[in-house]
C-alpha positions as CSV (number, residue, x, y, z in Angstrom):
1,X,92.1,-2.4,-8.4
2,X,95.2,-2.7,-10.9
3,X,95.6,-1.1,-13.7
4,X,99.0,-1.7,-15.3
5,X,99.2,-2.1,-19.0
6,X,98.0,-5.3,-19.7
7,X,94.4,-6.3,-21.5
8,X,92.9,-6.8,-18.2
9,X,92.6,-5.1,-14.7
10,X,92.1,-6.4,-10.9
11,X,89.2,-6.6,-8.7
12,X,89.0,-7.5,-5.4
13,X,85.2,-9.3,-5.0
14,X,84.6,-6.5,-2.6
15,X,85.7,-3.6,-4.9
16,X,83.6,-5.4,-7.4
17,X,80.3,-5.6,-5.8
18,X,81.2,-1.9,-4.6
19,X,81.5,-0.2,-7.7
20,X,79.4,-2.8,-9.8
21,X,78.5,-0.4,-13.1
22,X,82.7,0.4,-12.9
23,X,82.9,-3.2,-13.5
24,X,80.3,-3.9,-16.2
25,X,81.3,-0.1,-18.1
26,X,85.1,-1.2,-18.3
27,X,84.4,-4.8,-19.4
28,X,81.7,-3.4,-21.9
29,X,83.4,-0.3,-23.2
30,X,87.0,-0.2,-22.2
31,X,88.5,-2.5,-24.3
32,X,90.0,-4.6,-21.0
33,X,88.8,-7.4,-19.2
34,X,88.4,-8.0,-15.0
35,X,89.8,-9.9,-13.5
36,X,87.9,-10.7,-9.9
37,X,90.1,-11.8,-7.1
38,X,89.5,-13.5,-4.2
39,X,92.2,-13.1,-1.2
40,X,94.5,-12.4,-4.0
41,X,93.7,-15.5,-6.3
42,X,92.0,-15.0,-9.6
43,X,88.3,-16.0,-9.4
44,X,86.6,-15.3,-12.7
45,X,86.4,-12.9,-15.5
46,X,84.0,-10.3,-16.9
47,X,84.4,-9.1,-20.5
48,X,82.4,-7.5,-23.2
49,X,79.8,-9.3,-24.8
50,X,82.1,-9.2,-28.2
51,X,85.0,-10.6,-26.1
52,X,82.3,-13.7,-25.3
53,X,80.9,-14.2,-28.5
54,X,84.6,-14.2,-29.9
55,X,85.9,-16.9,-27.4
56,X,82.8,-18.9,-28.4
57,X,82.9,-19.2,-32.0
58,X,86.8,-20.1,-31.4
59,X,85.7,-22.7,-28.8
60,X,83.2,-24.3,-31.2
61,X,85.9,-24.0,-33.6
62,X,87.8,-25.9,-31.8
63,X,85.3,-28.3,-31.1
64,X,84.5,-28.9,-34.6
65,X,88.2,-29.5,-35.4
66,X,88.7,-32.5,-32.5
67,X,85.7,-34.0,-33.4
């Protein structure tokens, strides 16, 4: 796990699965997003549901704009 200051922090996939409500509390209520890594290369993300909901009205933003 990492946890410099930047908006997210580092999981291995191991870590992860380990210390799974960890995961889900800091992505829901900590105000940072995880990063999960596999042998040291970014896999995916896990962040709040607000976080989500966000990114997806700027993505259909953005949609609505090419189109």
């Amino acid at each position: 796990m990492n946890s410099k200051k930047t908006k997210y922090v580092k999981f291995t996939t191991v870590q992860a699965r380990e210390n799974f409500s960890e995961v889900m509390n800091r992505a829901a209520y900590g105000n940072k997003g995880i990063v999960l890594t596999r042998r040291q290369k970014p896999l995916c993300a896990v962040v709040s549901m607000r976080e989500f909901m966000e990114y997806m009205a700027w993505k259909d933003n953005q949609e609505k704009k090419a189109a």
